[in-house]
C-alpha positions as MATLAB code, in Angstrom:
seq = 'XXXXXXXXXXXXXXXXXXXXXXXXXXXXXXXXXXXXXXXXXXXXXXXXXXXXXXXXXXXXXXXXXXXXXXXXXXXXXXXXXXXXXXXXXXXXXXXXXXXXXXXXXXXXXXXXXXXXXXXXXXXXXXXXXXXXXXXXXXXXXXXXXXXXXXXXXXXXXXXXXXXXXXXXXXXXXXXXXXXXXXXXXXXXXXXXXXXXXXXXXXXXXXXXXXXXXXXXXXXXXXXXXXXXXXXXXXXXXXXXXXXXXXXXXXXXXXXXXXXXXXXXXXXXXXXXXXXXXXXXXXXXXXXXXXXXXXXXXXXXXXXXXXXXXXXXXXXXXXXXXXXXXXXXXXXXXXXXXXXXXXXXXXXXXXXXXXXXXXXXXXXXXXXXXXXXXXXXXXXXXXXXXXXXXXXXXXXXXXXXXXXXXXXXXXXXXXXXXXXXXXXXXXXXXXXXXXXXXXXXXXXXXX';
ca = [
       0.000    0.000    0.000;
       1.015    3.295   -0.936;
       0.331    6.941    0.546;
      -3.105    8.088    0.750;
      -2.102   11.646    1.432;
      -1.268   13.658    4.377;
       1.758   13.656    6.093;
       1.927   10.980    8.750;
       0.302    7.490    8.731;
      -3.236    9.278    9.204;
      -3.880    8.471    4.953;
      -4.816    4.856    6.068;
      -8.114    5.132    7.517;
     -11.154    6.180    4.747;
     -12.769    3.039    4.588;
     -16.149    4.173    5.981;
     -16.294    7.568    4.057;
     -19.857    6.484    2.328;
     -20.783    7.707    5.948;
     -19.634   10.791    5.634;
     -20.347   11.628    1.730;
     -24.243   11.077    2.130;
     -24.615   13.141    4.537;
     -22.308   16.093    3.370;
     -23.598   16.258   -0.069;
     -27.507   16.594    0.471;
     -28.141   19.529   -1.216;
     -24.627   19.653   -3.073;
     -25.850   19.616   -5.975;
     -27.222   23.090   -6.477;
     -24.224   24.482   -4.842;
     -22.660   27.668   -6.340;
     -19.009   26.471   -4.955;
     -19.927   26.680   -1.278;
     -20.354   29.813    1.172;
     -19.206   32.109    3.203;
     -20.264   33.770    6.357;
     -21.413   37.171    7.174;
     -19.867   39.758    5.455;
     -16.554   40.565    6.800;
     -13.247   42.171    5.437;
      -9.464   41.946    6.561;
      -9.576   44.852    8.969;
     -12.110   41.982   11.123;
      -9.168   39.819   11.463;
      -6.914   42.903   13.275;
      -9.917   43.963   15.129;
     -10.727   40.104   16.256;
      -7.251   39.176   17.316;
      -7.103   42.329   19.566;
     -10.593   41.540   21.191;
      -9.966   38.040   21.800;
     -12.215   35.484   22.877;
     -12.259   31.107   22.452;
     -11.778   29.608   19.609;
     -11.954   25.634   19.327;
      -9.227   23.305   16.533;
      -9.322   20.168   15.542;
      -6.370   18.716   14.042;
      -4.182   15.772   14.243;
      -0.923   17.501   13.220;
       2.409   16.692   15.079;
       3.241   20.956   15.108;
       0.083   22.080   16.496;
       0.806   22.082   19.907;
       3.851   23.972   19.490;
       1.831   26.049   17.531;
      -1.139   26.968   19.836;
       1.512   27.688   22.275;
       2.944   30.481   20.392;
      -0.300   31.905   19.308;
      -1.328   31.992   22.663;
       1.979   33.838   23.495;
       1.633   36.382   21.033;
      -2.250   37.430   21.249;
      -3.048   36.386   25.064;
      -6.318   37.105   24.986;
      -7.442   34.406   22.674;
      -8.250   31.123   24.014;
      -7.455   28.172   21.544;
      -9.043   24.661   22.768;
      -7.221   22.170   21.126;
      -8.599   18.876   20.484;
      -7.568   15.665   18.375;
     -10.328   14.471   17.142;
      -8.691   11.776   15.446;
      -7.694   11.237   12.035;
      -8.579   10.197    8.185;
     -12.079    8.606    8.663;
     -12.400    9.366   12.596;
     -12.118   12.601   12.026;
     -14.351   13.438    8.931;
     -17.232   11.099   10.747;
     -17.115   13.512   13.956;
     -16.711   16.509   11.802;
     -19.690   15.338    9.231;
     -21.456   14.711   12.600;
     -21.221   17.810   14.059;
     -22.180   20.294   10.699;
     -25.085   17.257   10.339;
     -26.255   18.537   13.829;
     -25.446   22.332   13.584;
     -23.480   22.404   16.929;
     -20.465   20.784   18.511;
     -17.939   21.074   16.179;
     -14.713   22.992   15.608;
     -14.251   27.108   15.133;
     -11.001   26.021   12.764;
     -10.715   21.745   11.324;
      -7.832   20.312    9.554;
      -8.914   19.579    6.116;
      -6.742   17.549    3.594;
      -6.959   19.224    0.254;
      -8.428   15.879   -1.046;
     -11.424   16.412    1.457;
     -12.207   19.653    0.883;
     -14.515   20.024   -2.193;
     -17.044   17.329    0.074;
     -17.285   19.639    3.062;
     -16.560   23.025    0.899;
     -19.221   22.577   -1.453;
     -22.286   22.139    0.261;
     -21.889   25.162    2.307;
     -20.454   24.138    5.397;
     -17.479   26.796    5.509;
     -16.218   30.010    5.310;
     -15.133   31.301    1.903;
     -12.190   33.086    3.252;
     -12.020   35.472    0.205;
     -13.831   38.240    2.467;
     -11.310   38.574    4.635;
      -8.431   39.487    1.981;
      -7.094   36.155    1.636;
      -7.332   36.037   -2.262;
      -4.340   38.308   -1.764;
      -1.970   35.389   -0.823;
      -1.617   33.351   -4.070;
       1.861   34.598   -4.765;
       3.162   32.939   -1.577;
       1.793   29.402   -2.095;
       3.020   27.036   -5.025;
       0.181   26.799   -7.599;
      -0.560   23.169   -7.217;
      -1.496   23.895   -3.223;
      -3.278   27.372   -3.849;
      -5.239   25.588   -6.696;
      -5.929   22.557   -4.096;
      -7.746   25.122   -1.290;
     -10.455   26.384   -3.429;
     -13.897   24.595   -4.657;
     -16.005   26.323   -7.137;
     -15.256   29.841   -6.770;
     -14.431   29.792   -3.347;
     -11.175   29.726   -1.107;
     -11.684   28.211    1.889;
      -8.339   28.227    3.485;
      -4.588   28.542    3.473;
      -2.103   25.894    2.260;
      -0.286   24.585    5.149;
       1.980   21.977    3.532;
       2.384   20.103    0.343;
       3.694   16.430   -1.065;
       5.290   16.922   -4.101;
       6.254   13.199   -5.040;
       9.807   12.143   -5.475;
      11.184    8.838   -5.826;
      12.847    7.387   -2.999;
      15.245    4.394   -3.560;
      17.847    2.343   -2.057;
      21.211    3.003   -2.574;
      22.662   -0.043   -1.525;
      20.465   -2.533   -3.179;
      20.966   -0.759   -6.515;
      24.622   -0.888   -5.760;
      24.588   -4.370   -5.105;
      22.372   -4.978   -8.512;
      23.971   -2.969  -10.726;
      20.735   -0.874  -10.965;
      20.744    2.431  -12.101;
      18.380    5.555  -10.528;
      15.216    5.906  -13.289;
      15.109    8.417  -15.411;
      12.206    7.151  -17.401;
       9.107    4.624  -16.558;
       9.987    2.627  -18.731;
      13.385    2.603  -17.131;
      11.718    1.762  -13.798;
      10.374   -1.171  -15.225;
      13.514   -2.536  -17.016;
      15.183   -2.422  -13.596;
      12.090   -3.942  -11.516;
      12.879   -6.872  -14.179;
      16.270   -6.798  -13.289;
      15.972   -6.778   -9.829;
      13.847   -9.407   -9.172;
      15.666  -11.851  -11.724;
      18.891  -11.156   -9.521;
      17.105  -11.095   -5.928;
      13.151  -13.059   -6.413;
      12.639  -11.976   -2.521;
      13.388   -8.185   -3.893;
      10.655   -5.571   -5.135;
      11.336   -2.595   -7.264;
       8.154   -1.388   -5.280;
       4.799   -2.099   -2.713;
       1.445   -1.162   -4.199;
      -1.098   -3.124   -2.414;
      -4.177   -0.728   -4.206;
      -4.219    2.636   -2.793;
      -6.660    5.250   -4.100;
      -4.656    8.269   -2.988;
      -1.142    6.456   -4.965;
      -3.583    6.046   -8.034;
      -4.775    9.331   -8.072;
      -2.152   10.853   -7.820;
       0.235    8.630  -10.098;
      -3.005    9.493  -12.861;
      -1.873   13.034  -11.892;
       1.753   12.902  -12.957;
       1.072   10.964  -16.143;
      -1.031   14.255  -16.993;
      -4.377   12.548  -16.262;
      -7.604   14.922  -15.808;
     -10.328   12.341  -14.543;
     -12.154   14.396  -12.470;
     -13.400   17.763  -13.261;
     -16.529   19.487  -11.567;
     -18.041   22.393  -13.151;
     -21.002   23.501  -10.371;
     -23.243   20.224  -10.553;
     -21.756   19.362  -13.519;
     -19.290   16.488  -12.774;
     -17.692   14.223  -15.412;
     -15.300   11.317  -14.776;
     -12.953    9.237  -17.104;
     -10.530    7.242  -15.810;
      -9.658    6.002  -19.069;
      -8.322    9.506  -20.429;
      -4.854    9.698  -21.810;
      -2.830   10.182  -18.459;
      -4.853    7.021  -16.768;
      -3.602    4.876  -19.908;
       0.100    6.035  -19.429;
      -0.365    5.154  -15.930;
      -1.724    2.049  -16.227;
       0.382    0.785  -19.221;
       3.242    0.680  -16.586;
       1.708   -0.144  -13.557;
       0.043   -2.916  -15.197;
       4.141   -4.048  -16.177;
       4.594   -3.931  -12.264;
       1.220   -5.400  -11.105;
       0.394   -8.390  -13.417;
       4.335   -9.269  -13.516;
       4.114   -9.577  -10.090;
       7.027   -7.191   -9.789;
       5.339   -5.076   -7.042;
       5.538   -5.991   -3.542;
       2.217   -6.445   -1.859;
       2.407   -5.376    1.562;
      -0.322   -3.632    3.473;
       1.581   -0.121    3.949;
       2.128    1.182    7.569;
       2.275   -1.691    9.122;
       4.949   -3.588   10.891;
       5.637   -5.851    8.041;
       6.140   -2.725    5.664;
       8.470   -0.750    7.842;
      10.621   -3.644    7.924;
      10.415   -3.976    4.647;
      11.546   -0.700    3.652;
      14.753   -1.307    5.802;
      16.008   -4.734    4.819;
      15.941   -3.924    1.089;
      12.938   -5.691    0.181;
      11.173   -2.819   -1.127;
      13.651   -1.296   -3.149;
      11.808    1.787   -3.962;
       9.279    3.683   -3.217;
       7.487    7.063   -4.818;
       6.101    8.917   -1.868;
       5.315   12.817   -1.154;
       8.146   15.400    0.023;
       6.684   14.509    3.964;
       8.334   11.214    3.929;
      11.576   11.487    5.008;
      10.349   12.318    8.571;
       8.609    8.678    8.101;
      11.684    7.108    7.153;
      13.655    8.729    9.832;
      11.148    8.124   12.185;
      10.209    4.605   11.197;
      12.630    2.994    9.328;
      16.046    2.920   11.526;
      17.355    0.013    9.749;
      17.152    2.273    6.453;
      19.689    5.235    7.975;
      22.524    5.754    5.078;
      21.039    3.226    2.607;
      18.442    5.635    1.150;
      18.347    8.396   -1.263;
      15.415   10.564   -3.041;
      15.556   11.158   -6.678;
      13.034   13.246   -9.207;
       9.645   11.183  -10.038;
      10.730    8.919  -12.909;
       8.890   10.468  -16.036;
       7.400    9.181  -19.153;
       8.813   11.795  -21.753;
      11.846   13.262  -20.156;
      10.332   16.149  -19.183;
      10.271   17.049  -15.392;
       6.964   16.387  -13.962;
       4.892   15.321  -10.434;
       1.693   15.200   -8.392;
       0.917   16.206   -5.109;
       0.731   13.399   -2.878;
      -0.757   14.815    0.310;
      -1.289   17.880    1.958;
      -3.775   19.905    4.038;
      -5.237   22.941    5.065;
      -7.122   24.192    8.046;
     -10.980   25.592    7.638;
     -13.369   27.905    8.967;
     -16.825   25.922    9.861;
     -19.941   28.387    9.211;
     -21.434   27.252   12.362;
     -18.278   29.008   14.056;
     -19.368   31.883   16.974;
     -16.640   33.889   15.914;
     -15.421   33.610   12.064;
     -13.280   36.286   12.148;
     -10.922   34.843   15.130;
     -11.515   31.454   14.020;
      -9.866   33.492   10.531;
      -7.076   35.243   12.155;
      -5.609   32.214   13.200;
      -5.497   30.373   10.450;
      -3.806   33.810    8.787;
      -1.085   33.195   11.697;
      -0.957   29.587   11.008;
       0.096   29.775    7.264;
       1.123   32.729    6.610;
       2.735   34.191    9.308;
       4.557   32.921   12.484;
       2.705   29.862   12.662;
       4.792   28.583    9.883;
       7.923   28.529   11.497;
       6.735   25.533   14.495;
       5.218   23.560   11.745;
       8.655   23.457    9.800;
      10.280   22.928   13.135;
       8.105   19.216   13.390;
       9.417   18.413   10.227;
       6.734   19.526    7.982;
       7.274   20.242    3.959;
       6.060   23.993    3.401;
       3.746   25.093    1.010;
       5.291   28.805    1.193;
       7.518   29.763   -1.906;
       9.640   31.895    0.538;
      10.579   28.739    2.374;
      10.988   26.431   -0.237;
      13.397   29.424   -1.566;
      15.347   29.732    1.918;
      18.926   27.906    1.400;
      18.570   27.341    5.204;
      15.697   24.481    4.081;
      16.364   23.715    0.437;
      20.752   23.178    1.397;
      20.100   21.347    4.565;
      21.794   17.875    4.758;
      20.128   14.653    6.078;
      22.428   11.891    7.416;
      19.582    9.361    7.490;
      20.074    9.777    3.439;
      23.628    9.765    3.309;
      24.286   13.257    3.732;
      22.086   14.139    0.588;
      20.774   17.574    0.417;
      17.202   15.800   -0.099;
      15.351   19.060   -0.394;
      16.663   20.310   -3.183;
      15.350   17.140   -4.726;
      12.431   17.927   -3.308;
      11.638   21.967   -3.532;
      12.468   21.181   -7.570;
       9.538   18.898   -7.184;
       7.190   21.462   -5.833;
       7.964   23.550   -9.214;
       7.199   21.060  -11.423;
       3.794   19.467  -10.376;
       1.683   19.103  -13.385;
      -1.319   21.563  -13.534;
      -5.029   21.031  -13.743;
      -6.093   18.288  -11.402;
      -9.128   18.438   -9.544;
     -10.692   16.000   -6.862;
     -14.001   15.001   -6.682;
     -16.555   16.341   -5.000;
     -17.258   12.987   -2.883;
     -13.522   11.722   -3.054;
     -13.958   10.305    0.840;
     -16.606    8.726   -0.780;
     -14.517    7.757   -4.004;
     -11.589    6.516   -2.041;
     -14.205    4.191    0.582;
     -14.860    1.909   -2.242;
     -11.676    1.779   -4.261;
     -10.544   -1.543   -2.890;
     -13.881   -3.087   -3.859;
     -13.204   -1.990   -7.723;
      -9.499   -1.271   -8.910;
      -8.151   -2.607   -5.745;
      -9.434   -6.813   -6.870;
      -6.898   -5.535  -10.280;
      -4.501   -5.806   -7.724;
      -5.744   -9.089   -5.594;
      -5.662  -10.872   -8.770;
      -2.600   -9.289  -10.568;
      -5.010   -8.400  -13.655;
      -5.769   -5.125  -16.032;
      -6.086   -2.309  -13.461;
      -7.948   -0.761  -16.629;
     -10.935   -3.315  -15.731;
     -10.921   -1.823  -11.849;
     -10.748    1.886  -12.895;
     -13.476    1.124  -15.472;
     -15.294   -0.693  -12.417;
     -14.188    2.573  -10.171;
     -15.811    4.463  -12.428;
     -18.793    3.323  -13.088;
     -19.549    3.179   -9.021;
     -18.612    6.671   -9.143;
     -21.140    7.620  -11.838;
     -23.603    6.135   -9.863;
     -23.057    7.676   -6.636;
     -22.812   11.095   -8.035;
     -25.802   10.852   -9.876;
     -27.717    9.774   -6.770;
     -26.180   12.705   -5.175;
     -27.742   15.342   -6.953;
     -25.241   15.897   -9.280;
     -25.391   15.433  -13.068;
     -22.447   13.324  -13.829;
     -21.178   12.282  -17.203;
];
């Protein structure tokens, strides 16, 4: 299994979204692109902060602690309550309840970008252009900036991004005589190799992951979901899903992909005794590897996303933001802070916990982008990675219901990979489901 998204191990848990879709999207489909509160304007954010009062966050990330801390420190007369509410599915099923019952939930929620057309489009938060934010595009990379909005709304600030890489290990291509990918096609020559030399080897783990497919559609230049007000149309069978899956396919029905449930015990280890050779992840997971994988220190190194024409290209793999709920007491406060959290000193904590910005001043700070790692060798990993962040193919849009989408991917394209056949017949399958849904939702899908 591959990463969902997000930044952490918190991609694995979706499974129940159905849950959470249904009840989000009644009435989604004669949404405009989702609301915003009262009428307010940036000089409400100034005013706000100054007044004080409580606001209440949910979140899961490792920084926001630290975070809360400082905010407290620097405007004492806000109150910020704190509270994990878990994460992937736990979290969207308490938040879903909570809008569902039109009390109880947050002032400010963590949202991954993948998440927030469900919850944005139906109403159920602030459009944040009212309060200046608009103004802000120029510090984001376009891929994140582009992955806050729904419809015509923007309805929050990016807080970090997972521009995919490929990371690989250095010593098992040593020992092979591999060489690092340039090309897909490339990748597949050496998964051959490997695993004629070392049978026990894998030039990768996919065990069906809709966030990996998604996003690997993404970097082939794939389009397959594109929402136009009520207007949705899917086709995972465009040209970027066919360049996908006419290497994947290679990897799956060759049985050249490992097919180890990701994040668990087994996978970890897998990762450090050069069973999993390699592994194309989001610009977050070196803190995993350091974190996780000991027995990987000094054997691994990140290289750009393999490519299928030459030309430099990626996806986001991961990523969130943090929202305003419209049932919040206090938009305005609950708007300030996430101002501080992304684009001012909040920042700096999140960084601190190891987080991959989404601000173009950081990834341009030779502090971040020159720093060595000695889990990869001494490698100065980030400029691998802020190179990424500039070269993530434009245009991709998630679905409207993509909780939804993702519940039910291991019913469809994820029995391609139980029985190592055409992952063309699960996206078709995928598809189809999707159609369905939509349709039922309210929307009018093609």
């Amino acid at each position: 299994m591959l990463i969902t998204s997000g930044r952490r191990g918190r991609r694995l848990a979706l499974a129940a979204a159905a849950l959470t879709a249904a009840s989000l999207l009644a009435g989604c489909g004669s949404s405009e692109g989702g609301g915003g509160a009262s009428e307010g304007s940036a000089e409400d954010l100034d005013a706000a902060l100054e007044k004080g009062g409580t606001i209440t966050y949910w979140t899961w990330t490792p920084s926001a602690e630290a975070q809360v801390a400082a905010f407290e420190d620097q405007y004492p007369n806000v109150d910020v309550k704190l509270v994990n509410a878990g994460t992937g599915n736990d979290h969207y099923t308490k938040l879903q309840n909570a809008i569902k019952a039109g009390t109880g939930g947050p002032d400010v929620a963590q949202v991954e970008y993948q998440a927030l057309p469900q919850f944005a489009l139906p109403g159920n938060l602030v459009d944040l252009r009212q309060y200046g934010f608009d103004e802000y595009a120029d510090d984001y990379t376009a891929s994140t900036w582009a992955s806050v909005h729904a419809g015509d709304g923007l309805f929050g600030l990016p807080q970090d991004s997972g521009p995919m890489a490929l990371f690989y290990n250095q010593q098992v291509f040593d020992k092979h005589g591999l060489e690092v990918p340039a090309t897909w096609d490339e990748y597949v020559d050496a998964a051959e190799k490997l695993k004629a030399a070392d049978p026990s080897a894998c030039i990768t783990n996919d065990s069906g992951d809709a966030g990996f497919t998604t996003s690997m559609i993404w970097q082939a230049g794939g389009t397959p979901f594109q929402t136009d007000g009520d207007q949705v149309t899917i086709d995972l069978q465009d040209e970027g899903a066919q360049r996908w899956t006419g290497v994947w396919n290679k990897l799956v029905e060759g049985e050249l992909a490992c097919n180890i449930p990701g994040w668990t015990e087994e996978w970890f280890k897998a990762l450090g005794d050069g069973t999993i050779a390699t592994i194309p992840l989001g610009a977050w997971a070196p803190g995993v590897f350091e974190q996780s994988v000991p027995d990987g220190a000094g054997k691994w190194r990140v290289a750009p996303m393999p490519t299928y024409d030459g030309e430099p290209a990626t996806a986001e793999n991961g990523g969130s933001t943090q929202s305003v709920l419209k049932q919040s007491k206090n938009p305005a406060l609950a708007a300030a802070f996430v101002r501080w959290l992304n684009h001012e000193e909040g920042v700096e904590p999140f960084l601190a916990s190891g987080g991959f910005p989404a601000t173009v001043a950081d990834l341009e700070d030779p502090a971040f982008v020159d720093k060595k790692s000695e889990y990869f060798g001494g490698q100065q990993v980030n400029q691998v990675l802020t190179d990424a962040a500039n070269n993530v193919v434009e245009g991709w849009q998630y679905l409207p219901y993509q909780l939804y989408a993702n519940s039910i991917y291991g019913d469809t394209v994820g029995k391609s990979y139980q029985t190592h056949s055409d992952l063309n017949d699960g996206l078709v399958s995928w598809q189809d489901a999707l159609v369905e849904y939509g349709n039922q939702q309210g929307f009018s899908v093609d």
